[in-house]
N, C-alpha and C positions, 0 to 999 in steps of 0.2 A: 158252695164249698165252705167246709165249715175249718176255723185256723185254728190252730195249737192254742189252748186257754192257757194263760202264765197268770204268774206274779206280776205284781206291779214291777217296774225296776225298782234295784238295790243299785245304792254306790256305795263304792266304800275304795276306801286308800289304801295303796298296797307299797312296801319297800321289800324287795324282795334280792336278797346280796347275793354271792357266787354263792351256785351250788344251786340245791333241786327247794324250791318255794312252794306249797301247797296253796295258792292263794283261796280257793272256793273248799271246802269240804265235802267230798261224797257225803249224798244223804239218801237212805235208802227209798228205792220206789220212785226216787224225781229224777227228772230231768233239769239240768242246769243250760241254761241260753244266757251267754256274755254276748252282749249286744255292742259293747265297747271297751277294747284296753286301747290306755293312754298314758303315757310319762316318758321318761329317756335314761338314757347309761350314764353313769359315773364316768367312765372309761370306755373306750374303745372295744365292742366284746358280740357275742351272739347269743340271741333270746329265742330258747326252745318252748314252743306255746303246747302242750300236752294236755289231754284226756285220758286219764289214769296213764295206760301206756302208749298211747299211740298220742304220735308225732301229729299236731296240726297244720302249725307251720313253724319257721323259721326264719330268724329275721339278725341282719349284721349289722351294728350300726356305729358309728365311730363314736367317740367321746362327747354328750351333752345333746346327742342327736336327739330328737323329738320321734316318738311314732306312736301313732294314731291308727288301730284297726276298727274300722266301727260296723255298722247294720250298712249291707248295700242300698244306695240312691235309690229309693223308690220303691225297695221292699223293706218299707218300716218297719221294726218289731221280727224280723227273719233273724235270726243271732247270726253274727259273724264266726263265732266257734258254738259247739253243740258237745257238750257232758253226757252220756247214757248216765243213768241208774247206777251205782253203786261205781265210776269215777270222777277222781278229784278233778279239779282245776290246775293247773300245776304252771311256773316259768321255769324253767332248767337255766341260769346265767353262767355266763362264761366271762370275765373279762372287769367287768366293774358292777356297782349294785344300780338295781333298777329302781325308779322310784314313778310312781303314776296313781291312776284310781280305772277301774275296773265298776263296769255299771251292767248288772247282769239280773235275771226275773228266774223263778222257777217255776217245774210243770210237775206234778204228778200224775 
């Protein structure tokens, strides 16, 4: 079985306040695989994880909470969120600002 060729990882650091954050930018013809987001809330609030428009997940976390979504145990390198072509990266915050870093590879 042959696997999805990527990019090496990228990290990079993200603050992302209330309201809609583009953290990755759509690039046309690739595929974006975040292998890991990482940081916590200011304040007590809810962090909408999106590809372009669609909902990934959703996560509630009280004030200075930690959350950590990364590559499932033992499928190393499988992204935890997956981008099509031609959508952003996105966190929608509700409540307080996010601060973490985001460790993501690309596919064309």
């Amino acid at each position: 079985m042959i696997q999805d060729v990527h990019s090496a990882k990228i990290s990079i650091g993200i603050t992302a306040p209330i309201g809609t954050t583009v953290a990755i930018a759509a690039i046309a013809n690739t595929w974006i695989y975040v292998h890991e987001l990482m940081g916590d809330l200011a304040a007590a609030g809810t962090i909408n994880v999106l590809a372009g428009a669609r909902v990934l997940a959703t996560f509630d976390l009280d004030a200075g909470q930690g959350l950590t979504e990364s590559d499932e145990p033992g499928n190393d390198n499988v992204a935890r969120f997956t981008c099509r072509p031609g959508e952003d990266f996105k966190l929608v915050v509700a409540g307080g600002s996010f601060t973490g870093t985001i460790d993501y590879s690309l596919r064309q």
